[in-house]
N, C-alpha and C positions, 0 to 999 in steps of 0.2 A: 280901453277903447282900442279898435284893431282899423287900419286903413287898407283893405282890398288893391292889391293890383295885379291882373292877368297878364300872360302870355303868351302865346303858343299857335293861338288863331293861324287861319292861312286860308290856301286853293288846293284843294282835293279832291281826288277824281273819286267816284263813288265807288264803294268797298274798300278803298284806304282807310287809313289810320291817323291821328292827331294826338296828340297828346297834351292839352290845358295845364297851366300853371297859375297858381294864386297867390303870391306872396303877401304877405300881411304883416304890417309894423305891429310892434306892441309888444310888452312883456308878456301880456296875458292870456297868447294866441293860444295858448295849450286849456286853455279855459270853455273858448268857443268852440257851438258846434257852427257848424259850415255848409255851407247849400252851393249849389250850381242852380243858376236859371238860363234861359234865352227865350230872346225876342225874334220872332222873323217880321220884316216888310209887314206892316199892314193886321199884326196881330198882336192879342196880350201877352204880354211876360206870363212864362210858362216854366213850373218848375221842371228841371230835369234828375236833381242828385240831392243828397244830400249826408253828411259823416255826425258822428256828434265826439266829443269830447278826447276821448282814448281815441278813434280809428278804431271801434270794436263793434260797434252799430252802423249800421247804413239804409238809405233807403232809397227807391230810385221808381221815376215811371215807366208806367209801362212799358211806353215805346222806346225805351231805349235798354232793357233789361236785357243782360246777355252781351249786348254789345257794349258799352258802356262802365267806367270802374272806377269811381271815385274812392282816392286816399289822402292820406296825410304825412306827412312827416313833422310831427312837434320840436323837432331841434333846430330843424329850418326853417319854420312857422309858416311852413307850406302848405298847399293842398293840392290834388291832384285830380286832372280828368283824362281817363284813358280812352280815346274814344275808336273803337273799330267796326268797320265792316260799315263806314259811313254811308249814306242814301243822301239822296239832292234832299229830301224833304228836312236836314238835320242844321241845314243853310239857318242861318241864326249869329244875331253878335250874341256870348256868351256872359255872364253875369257870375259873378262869385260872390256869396256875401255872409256875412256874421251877425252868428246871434250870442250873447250872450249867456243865454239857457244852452249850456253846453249839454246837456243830456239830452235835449229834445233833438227832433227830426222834424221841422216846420217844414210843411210844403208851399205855405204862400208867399209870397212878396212882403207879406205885414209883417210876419215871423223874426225879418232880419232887419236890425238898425242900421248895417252896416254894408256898404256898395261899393263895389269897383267901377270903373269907367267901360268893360267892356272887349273884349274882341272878338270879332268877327271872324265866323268860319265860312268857306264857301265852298259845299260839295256839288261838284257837276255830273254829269250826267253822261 
């Protein structure tokens, strides 16, 4: 069992940069694969990323392809979201979360057992 907690969230002028953090207890973090989601105001959780196992796989949606780069580091049972060249529409509290099926690349919400509390990014305009 792995406990999700993010970081990195903020206020960012559109076309900057962010950088998310996901740290996660557990001996077993090298086990799970790992997703990114967000929520904006008034809409459904939405996948954004997702790594599996090694950091050898990834997968990511559309809208954020190119800009966007999620990794890992299994020593520090981290994960990571690079996010560049932000747009107002990317405004969302962010979600990191675990699956146990460390090989797979779930894109939905049902996919992952496991949730962090969230941070919140704000790109303006």
């Amino acid at each position: 069992q792995v406990q999700p907690v993010e970081s990195g969230g903020g206020l960012v002028q559109a076309g900057g940069s962010l950088r998310l953090s996901c740290a996660a207890s557990g001996r077993t973090f090298s086990n799970y694969a790992m997703g990114w989601f967000r929520q904006a105001p008034g809409k459904e959780r939405e996948f954004v990323a997702a790594i599996d196992w090694s950091g050898g796989r990834t997968y990511y949606t559309d809208s954020v392809k190119g800009r966007f780069t999620i990794s890992r580091d299994n020593a520090k049972n981290t994960v990571y979201l690079q996010m560049n060249s932000l747009k107002p529409e990317d405004t969302a509290v962010y979600y990191c979360a675990a699956c146990a099926a460390g090989s797979t690349l779930g894109t939905t919400p049902s996919h992952y057992a496991y949730w962090g509390q969230g941070t919140q990014v704000i790109v303006s305009s």
